[in-house]
Structures are given as C-alpha cells and as structure tokens.
Backbone as ProteinMPNN parsed JSONL, in Angstrom:
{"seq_chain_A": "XXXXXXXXXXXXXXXXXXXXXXXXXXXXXXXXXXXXXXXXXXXXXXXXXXXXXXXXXXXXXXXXXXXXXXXXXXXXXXXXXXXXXXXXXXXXXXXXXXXXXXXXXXXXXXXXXXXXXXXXXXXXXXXXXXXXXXXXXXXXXXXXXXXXXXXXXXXXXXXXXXXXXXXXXXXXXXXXXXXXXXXXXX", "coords_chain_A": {"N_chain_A": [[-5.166, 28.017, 20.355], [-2.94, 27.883, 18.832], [-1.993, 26.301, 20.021], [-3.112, 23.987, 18.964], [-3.004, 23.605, 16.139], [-0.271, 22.691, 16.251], [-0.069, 20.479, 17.095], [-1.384, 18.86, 15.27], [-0.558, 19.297, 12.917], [2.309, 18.152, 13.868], [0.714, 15.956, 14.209], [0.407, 14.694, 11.702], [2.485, 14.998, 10.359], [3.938, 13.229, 11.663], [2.553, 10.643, 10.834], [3.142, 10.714, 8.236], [6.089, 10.236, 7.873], [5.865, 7.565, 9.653], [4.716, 6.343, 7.447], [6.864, 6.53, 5.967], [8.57, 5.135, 6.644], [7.923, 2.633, 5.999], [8.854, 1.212, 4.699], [10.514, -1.705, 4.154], [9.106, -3.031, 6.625], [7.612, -4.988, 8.396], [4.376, -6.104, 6.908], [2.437, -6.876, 8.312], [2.358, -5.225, 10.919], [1.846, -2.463, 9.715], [-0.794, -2.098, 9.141], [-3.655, -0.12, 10.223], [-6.764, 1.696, 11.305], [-9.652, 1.014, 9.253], [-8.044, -1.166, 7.728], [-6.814, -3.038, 9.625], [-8.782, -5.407, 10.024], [-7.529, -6.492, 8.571], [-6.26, -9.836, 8.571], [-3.409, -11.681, 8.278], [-2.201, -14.596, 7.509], [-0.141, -16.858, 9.713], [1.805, -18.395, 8.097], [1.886, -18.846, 4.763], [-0.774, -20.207, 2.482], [-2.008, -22.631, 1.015], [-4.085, -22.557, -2.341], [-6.693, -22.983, -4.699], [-7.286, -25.007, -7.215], [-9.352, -24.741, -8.851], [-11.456, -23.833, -11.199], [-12.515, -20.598, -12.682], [-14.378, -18.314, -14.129], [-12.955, -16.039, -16.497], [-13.539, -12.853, -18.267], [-13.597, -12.698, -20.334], [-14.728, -15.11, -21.024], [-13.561, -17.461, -20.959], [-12.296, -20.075, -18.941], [-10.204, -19.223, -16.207], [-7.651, -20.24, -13.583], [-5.845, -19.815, -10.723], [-3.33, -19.8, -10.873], [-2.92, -18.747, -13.04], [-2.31, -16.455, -12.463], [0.147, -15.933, -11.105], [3.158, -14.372, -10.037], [3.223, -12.317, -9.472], [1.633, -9.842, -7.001], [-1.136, -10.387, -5.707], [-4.393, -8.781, -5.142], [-7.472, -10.194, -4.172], [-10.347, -10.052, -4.944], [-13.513, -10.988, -3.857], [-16.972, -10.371, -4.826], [-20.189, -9.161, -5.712], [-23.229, -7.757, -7.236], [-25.345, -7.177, -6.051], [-24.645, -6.499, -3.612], [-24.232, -3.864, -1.357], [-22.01, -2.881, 0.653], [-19.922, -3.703, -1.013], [-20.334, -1.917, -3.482], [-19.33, 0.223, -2.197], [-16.451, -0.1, -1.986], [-15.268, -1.381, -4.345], [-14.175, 1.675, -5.959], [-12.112, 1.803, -4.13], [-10.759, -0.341, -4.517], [-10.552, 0.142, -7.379], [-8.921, 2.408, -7.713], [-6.478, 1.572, -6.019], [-5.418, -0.094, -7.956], [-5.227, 1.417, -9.805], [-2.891, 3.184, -8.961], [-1.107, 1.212, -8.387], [-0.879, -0.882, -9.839], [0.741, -3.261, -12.306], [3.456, -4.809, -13.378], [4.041, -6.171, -11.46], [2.089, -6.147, -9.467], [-1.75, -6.844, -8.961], [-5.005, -6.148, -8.851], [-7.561, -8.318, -8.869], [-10.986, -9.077, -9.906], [-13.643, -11.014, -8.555], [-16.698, -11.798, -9.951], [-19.297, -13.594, -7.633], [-21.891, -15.599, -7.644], [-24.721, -15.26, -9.175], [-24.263, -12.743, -12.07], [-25.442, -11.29, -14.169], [-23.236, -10.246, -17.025], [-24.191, -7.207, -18.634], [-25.363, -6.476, -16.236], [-23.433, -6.332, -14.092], [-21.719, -4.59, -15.957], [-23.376, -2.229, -15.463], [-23.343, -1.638, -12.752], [-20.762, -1.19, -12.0], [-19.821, 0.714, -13.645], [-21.708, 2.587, -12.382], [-20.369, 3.556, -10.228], [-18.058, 4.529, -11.485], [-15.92, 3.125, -12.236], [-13.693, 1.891, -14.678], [-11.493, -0.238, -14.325], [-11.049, -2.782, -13.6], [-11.097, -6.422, -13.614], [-13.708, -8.334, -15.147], [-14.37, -10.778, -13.835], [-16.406, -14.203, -13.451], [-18.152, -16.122, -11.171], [-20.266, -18.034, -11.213], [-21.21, -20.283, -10.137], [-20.613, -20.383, -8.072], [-18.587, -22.585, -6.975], [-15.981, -21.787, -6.822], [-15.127, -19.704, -5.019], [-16.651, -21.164, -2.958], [-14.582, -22.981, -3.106], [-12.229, -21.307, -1.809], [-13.293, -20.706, 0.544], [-14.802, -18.461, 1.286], [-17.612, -16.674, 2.725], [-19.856, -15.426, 2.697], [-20.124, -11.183, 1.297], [-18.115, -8.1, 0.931], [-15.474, -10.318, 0.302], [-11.804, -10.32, 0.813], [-8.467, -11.744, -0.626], [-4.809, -11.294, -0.298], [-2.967, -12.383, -2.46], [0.379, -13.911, -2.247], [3.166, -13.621, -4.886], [3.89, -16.645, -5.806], [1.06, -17.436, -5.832], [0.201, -18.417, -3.074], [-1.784, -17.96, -0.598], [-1.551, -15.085, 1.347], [-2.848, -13.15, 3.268], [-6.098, -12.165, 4.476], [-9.228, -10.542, 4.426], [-12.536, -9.712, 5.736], [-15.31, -8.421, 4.913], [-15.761, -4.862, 3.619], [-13.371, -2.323, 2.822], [-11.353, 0.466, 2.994], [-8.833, 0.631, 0.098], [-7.555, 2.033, -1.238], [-6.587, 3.791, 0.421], [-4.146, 4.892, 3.08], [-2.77, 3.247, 4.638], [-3.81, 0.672, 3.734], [-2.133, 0.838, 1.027], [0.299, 1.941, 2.231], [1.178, -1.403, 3.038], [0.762, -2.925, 0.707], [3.03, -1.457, -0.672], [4.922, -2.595, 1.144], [4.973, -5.51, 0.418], [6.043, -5.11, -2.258], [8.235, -4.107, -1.689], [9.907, -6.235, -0.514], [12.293, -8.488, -0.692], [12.161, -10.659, -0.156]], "CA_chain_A": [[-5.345, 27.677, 18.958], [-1.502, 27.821, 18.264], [-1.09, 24.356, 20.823], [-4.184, 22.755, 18.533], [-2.2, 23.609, 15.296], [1.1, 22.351, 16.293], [-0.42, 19.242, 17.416], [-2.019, 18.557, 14.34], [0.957, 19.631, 12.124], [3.177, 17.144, 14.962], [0.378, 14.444, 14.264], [0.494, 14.807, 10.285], [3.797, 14.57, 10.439], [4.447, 11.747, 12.342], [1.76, 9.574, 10.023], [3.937, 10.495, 6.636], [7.26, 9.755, 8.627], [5.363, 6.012, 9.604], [4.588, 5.907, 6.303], [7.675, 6.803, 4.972], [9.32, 3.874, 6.948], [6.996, 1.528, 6.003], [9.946, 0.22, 3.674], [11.159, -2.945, 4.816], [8.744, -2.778, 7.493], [6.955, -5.857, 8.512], [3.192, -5.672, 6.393], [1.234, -6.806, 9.419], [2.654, -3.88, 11.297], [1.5, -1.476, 8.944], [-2.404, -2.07, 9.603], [-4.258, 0.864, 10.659], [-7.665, 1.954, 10.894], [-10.506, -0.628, 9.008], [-6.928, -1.884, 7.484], [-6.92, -3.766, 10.817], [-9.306, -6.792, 9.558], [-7.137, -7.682, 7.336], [-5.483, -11.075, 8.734], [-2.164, -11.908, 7.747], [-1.657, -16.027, 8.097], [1.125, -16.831, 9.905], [2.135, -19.39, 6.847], [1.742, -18.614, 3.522], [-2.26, -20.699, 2.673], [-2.477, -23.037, -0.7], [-5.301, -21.464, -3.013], [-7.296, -23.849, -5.117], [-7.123, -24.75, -8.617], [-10.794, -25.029, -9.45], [-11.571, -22.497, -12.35], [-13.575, -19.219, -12.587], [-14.624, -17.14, -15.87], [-12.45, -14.888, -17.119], [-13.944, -11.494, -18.461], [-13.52, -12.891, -21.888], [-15.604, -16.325, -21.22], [-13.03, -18.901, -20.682], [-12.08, -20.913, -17.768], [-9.158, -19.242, -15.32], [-7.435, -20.947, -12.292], [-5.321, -19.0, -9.555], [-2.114, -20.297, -11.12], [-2.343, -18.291, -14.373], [-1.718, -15.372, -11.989], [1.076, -16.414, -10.729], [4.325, -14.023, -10.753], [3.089, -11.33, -8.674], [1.38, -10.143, -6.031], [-2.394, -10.286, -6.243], [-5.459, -8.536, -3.938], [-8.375, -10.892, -4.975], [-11.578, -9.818, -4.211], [-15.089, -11.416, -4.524], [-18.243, -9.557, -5.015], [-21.6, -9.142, -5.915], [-24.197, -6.379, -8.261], [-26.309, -6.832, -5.057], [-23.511, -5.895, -2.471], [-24.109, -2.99, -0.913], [-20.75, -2.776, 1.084], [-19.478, -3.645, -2.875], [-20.353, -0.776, -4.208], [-18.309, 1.046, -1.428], [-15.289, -0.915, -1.831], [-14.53, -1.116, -5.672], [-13.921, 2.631, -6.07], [-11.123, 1.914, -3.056], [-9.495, -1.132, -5.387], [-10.164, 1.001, -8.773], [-7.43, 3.668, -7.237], [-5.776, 0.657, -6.071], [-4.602, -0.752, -9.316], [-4.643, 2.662, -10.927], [-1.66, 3.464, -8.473], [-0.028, 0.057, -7.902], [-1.018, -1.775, -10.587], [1.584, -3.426, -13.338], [3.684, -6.231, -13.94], [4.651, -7.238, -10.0], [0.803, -6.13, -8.579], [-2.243, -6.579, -9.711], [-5.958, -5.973, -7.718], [-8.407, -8.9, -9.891], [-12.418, -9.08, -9.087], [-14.592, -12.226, -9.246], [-18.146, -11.434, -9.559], [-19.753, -14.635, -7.346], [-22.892, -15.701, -8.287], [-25.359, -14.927, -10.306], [-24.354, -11.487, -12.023], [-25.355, -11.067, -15.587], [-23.07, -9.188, -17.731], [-24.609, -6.285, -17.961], [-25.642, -5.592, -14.54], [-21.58, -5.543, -13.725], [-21.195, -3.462, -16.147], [-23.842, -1.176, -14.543], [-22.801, -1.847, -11.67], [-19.065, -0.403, -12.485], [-20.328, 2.315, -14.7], [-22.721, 3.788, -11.958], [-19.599, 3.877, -9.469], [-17.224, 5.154, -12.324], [-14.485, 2.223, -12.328], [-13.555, 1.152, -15.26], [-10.5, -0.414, -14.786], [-11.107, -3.688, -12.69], [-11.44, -7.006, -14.821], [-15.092, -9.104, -15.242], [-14.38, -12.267, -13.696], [-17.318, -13.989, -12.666], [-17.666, -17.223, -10.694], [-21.658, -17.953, -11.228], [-21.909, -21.389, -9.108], [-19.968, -20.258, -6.293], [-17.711, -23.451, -7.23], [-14.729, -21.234, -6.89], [-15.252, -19.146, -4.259], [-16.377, -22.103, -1.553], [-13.589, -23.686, -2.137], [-11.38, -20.683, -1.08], [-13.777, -19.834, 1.834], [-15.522, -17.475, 0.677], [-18.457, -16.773, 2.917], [-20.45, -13.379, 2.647], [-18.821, -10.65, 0.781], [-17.178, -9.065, 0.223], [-14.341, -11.069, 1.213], [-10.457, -10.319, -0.364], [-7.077, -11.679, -0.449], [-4.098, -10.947, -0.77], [-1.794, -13.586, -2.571], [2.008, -13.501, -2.662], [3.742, -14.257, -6.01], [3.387, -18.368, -5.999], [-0.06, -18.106, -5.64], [-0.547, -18.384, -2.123], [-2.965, -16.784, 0.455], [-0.964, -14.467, 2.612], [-3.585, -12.87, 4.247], [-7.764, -12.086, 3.978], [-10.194, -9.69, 4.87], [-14.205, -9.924, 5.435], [-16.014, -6.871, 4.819], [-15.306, -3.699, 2.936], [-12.239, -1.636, 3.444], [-10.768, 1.55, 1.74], [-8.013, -0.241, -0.091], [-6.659, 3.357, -1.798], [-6.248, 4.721, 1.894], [-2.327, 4.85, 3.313], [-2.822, 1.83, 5.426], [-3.474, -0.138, 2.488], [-1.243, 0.795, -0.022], [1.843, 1.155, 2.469], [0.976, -2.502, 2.975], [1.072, -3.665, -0.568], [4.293, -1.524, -0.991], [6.0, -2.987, 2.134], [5.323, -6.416, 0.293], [6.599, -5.257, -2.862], [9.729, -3.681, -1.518], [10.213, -7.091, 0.189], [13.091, -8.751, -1.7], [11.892, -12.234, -0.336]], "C_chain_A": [[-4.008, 27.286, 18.323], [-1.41, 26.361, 18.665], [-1.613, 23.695, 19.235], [-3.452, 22.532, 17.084], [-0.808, 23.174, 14.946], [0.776, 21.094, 16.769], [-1.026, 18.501, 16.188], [-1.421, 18.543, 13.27], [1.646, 18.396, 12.49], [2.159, 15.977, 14.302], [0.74, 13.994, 12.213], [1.352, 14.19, 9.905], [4.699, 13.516, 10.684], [3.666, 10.78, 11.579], [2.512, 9.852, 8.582], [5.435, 9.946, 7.329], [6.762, 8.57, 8.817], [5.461, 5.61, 8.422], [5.895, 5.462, 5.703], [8.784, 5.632, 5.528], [8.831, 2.796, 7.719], [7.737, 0.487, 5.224], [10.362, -0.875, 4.541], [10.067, -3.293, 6.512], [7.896, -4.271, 7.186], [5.16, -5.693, 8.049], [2.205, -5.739, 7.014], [1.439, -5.355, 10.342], [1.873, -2.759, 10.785], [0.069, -0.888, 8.593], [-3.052, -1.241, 10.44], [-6.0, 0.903, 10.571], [-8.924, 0.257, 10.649], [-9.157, -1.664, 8.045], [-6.638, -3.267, 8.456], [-7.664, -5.041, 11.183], [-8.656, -7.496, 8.931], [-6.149, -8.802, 8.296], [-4.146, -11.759, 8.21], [-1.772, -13.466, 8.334], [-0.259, -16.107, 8.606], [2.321, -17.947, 9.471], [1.687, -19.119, 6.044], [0.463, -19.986, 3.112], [-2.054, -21.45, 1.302], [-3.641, -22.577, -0.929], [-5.709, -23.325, -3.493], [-6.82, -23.776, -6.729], [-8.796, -25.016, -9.815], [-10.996, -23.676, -9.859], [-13.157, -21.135, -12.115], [-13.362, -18.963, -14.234], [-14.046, -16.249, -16.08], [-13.386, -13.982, -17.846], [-14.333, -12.112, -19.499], [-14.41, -14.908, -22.245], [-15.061, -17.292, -20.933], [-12.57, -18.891, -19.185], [-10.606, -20.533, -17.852], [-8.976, -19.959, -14.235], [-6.532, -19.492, -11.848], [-4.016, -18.74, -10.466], [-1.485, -19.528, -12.432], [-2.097, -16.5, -13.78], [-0.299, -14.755, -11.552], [2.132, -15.245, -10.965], [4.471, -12.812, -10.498], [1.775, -11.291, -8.219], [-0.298, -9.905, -5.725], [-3.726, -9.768, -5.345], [-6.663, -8.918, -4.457], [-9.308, -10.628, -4.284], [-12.915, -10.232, -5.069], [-15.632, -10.457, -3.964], [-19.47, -9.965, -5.796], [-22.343, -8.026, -6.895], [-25.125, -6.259, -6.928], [-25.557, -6.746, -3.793], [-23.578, -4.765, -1.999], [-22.978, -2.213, -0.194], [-19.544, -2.748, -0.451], [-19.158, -2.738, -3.503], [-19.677, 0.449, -3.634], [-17.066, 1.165, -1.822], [-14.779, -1.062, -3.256], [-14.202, -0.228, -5.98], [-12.157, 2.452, -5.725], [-10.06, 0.938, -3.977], [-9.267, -1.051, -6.44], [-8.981, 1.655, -8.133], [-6.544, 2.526, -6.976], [-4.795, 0.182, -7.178], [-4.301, 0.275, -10.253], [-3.466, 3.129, -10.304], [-0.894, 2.683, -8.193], [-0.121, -0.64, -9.285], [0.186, -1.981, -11.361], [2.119, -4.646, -13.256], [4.336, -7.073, -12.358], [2.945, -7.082, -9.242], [-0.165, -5.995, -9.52], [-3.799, -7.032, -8.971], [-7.056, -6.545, -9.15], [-9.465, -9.118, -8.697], [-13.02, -10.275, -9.788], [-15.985, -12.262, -8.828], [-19.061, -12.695, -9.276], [-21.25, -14.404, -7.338], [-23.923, -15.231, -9.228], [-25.658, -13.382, -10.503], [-24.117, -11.534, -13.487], [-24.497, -9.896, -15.761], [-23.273, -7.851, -17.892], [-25.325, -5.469, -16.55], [-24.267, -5.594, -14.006], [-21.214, -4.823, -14.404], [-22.044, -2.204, -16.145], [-23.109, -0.76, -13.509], [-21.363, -0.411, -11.298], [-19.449, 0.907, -13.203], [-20.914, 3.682, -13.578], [-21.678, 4.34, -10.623], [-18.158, 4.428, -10.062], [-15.535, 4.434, -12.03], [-15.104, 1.468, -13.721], [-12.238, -0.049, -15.951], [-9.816, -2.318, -13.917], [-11.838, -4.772, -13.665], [-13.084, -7.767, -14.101], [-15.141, -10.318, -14.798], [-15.371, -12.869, -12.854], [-17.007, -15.901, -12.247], [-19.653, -17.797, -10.352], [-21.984, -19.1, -10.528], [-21.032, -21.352, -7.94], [-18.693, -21.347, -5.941], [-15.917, -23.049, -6.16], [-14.557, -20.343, -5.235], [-15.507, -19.847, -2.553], [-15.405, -22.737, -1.724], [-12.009, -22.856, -1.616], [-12.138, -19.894, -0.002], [-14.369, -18.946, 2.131], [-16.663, -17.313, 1.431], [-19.216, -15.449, 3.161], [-19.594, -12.297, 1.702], [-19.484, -9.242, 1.25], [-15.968, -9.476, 1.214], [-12.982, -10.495, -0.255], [-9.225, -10.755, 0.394], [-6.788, -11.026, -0.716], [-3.319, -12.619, -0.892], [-0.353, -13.049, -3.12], [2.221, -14.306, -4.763], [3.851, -15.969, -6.604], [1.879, -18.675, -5.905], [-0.81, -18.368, -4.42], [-1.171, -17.43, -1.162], [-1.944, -16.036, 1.662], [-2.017, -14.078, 3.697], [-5.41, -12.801, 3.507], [-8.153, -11.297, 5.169], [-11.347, -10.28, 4.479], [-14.519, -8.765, 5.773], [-15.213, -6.034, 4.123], [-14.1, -3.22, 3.558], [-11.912, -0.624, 2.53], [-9.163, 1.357, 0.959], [-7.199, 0.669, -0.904], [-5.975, 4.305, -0.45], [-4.604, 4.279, 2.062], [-2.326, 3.955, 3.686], [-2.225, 0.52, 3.972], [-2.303, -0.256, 0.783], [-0.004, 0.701, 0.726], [1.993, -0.841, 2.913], [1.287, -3.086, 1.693], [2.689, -2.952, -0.923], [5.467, -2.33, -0.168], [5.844, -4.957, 1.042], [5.764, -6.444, -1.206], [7.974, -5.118, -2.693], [10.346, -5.354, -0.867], [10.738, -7.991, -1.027], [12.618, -10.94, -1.174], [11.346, -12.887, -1.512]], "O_chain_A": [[-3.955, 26.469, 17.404], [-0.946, 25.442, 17.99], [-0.857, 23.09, 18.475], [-3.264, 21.359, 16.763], [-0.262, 23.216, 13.843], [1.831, 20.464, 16.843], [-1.083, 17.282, 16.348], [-1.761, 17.65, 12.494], [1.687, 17.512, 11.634], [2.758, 15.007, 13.836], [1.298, 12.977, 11.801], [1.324, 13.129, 9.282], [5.735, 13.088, 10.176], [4.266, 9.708, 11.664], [2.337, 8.947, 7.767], [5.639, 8.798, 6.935], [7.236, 7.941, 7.87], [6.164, 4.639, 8.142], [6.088, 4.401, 5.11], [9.748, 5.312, 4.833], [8.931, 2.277, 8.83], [7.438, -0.699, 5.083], [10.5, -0.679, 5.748], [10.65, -3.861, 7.435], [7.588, -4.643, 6.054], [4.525, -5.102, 8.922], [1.181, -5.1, 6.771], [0.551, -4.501, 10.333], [1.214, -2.121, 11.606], [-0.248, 0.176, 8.062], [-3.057, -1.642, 11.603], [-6.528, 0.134, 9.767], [-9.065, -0.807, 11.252], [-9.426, -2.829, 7.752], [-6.292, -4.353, 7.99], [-7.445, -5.691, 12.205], [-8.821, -8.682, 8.644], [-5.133, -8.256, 8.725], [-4.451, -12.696, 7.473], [-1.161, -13.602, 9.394], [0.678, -15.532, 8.05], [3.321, -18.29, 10.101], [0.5, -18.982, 6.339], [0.912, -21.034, 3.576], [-1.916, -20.67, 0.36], [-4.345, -22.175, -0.004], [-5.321, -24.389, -3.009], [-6.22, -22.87, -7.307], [-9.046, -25.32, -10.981], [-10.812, -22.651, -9.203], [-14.26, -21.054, -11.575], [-12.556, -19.287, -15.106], [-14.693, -15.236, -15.816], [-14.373, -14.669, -18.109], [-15.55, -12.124, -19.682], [-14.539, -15.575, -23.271], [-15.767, -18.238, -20.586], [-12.505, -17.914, -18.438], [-9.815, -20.92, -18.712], [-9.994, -20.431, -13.728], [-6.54, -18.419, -12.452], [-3.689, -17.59, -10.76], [-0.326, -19.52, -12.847], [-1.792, -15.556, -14.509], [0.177, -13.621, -11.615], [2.164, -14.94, -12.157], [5.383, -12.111, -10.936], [0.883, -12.068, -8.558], [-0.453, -8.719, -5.433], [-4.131, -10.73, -4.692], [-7.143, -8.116, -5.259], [-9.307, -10.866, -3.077], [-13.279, -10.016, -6.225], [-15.234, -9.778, -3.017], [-19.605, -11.025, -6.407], [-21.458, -7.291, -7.335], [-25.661, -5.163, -6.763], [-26.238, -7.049, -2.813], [-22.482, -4.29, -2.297], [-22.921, -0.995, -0.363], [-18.651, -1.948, -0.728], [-18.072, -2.542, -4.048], [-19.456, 1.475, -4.278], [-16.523, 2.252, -2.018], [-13.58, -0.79, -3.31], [-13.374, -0.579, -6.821], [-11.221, 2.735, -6.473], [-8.882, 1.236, -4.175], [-8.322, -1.635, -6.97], [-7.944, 0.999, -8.235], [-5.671, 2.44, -7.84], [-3.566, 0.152, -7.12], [-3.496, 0.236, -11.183], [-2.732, 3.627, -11.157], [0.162, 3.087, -7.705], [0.986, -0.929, -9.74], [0.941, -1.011, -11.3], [1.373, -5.608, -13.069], [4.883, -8.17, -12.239], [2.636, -7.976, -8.454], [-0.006, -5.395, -10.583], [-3.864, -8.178, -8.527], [-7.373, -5.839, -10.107], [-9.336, -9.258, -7.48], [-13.01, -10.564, -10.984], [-16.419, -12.62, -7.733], [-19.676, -13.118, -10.255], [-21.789, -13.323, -7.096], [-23.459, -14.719, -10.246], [-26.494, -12.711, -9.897], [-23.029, -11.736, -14.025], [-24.628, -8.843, -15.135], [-22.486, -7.152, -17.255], [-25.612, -4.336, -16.165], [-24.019, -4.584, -13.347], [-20.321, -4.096, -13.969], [-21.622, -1.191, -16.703], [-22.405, 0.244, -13.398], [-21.217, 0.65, -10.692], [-19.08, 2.05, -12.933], [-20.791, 4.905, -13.647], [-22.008, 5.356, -10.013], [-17.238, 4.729, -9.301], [-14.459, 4.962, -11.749], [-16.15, 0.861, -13.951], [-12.009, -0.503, -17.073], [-8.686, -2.785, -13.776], [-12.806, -4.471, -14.364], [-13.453, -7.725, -12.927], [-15.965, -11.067, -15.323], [-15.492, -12.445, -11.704], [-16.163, -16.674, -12.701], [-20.085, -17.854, -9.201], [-23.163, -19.103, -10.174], [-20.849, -22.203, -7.07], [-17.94, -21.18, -4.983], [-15.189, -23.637, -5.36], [-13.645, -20.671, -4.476], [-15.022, -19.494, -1.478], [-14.971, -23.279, -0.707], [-11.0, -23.427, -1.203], [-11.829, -18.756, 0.352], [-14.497, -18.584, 3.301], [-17.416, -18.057, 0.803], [-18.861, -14.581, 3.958], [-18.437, -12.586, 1.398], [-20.611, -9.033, 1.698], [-15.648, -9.136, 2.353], [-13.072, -10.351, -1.474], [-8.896, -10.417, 1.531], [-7.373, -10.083, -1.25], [-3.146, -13.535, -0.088], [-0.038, -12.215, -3.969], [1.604, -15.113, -5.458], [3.874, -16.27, -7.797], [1.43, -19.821, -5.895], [-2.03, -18.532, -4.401], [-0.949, -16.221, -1.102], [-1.716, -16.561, 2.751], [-2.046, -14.591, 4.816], [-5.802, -13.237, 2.425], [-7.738, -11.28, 6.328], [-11.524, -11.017, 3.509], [-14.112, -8.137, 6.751], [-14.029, -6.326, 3.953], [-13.766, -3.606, 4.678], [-12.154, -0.779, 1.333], [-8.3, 2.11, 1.411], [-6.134, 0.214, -1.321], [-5.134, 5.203, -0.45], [-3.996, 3.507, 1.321], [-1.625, 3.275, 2.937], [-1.222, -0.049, 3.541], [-1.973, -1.096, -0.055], [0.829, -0.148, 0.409], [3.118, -1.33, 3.022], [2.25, -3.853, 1.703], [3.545, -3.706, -1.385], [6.578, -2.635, -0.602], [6.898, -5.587, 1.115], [5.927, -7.574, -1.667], [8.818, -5.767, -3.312], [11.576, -5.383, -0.874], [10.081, -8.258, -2.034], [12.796, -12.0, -1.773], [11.188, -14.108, -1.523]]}, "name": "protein", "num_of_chains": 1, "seq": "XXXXXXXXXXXXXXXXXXXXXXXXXXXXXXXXXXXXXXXXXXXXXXXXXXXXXXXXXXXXXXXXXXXXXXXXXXXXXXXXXXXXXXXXXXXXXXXXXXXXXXXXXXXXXXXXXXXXXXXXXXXXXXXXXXXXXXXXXXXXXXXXXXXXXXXXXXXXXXXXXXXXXXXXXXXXXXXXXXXXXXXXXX"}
C-alpha cells in the first residue's frame, strides 16, 4: 500500500512539475489526454472575413478580434456534445480571460434567442458571448463541419490550430496550452 502511495504522490508530482514547465514550452507538446485532437497547423491558416451576429444584433467579422489570442468555438441548442463542452470554455475565460485571451461562441444555425439562453442557463454559464451565425454563411467558409468544432486563433487573426468534437477546455492540458501561447513573446 506504501509502494501504491508513493507512486501516485511520484505520478502527481511529476504532472504539476510538466505543468510547471510548460513555460516557453512548445504548445503542441503540451497536448494530453482528449487535448490530443486538437491540431496545431504547421503555418499559421487565414480566417475569413464574412460576418456573423454579434450578441447585440450587428454584423461581426474575425478581424474586430484581432489583438489577442482567441479559442473560437461553434455550436448548437441541439448539440449534445455542446452542452458538455461550454461549462469547460465558461471556466476557460473565467480563468484566462482579459485583454490578451479571450474564449468567443458562435451559435450556427438556427438557434433562437431564447433557446441559447436556455440553453446556457440550464448548464449555469453565464459568461460566454451570443454570437450566432443562422445561415451557416460563416461557419462554411471556415470549415466548419459538425460541431462542435473550435479554434484557436493567434493575435492577427489567424487559425493556429482546430479541434472537432468536445474537449474539457478548463482541464491542465488545455489551459497550460493557452498559457504556453501567451507566455510566448513571439
């Protein structure tokens, strides 16, 4: 019982120590677990500039993001994997979030108003914006096929990497990932 405890202590240990020099650490590296879908291009991807709905009704592009580092995720009210997965990028932005990161949702196709903000209510996030993208416009032309699907875009706007399917995006994987590309002075 003593080995099983000192092995388990030893493994603990050694996953906050990874962690803990995750600084400067290359962000593909740092992929663990369902972290391990996520794709990291090996060129930085142009985005599109064809507009989506902001929360507030008007017409956004990519570009007014611009200026940090962005984990963009489409979704659905009829997503089942969805309703997993926003909890994971609520904590997300409640622990990274601010003026260099910032984890925005675009609710693709047809998702009235109030059923996202069911939606959000019945999974207790309320801190993830309303952006919806109701003819899919936006979403095929960044590739978008099933969801959910999420970037990540660097600071200019472009596609560093993408995931398909859910992921726990508050887990260590994922956040020493977004810190290794904030600490990154490039």
């Amino acid at each position: 019982m003593r080995k099983l405890l000192s092995a388990l202590l030893y493994t603990a240990l050694l996953g906050v120590a990874n962690l803990g020099a995750a600084q400067g650490a290359d962000p593909a590296d740092l992929r663990e677990g369902e972290m391990r879908k996520l794709v990291f291009h090996p060129t930085p991807v142009a985005t599109t500039d064809i507009p989506f709905t902001s929360e507030d009704g008007t017409e956004m592009v990519l570009a007014d993001l611009q200026g940090r580092y962005v984990v963009l995720n489409f979704w659905a009210t009829w997503c089942a994997p969805c309703r997993v997965e926003m909890p994971h990028l609520s904590a997300l932005q409640s622990d990274l979030g601010g003026d260099d990161f910032e984890v925005v949702t675009v609710a693709v196709g047809p998702n009235p108003l109030p059923a996202m903000e069911r939606f959000l209510a019945e999974i207790d996030v309320d801190n993830l914006p309303l952006h919806t993208d109701t003819r899919q416009r936006f979403a095929r032309s960044m590739g978008v096929l099933g969801l959910p699907v999420t970037l990540i875009l660097d600071p200019d706007g472009m596609e560093i990497a993408r995931m398909q399917g859910e992921a726990d995006w508050s887990g260590p994987s994922a956040v020493a990932i977004i810190n290794a590309l904030l600490d990154d002075p490039a």
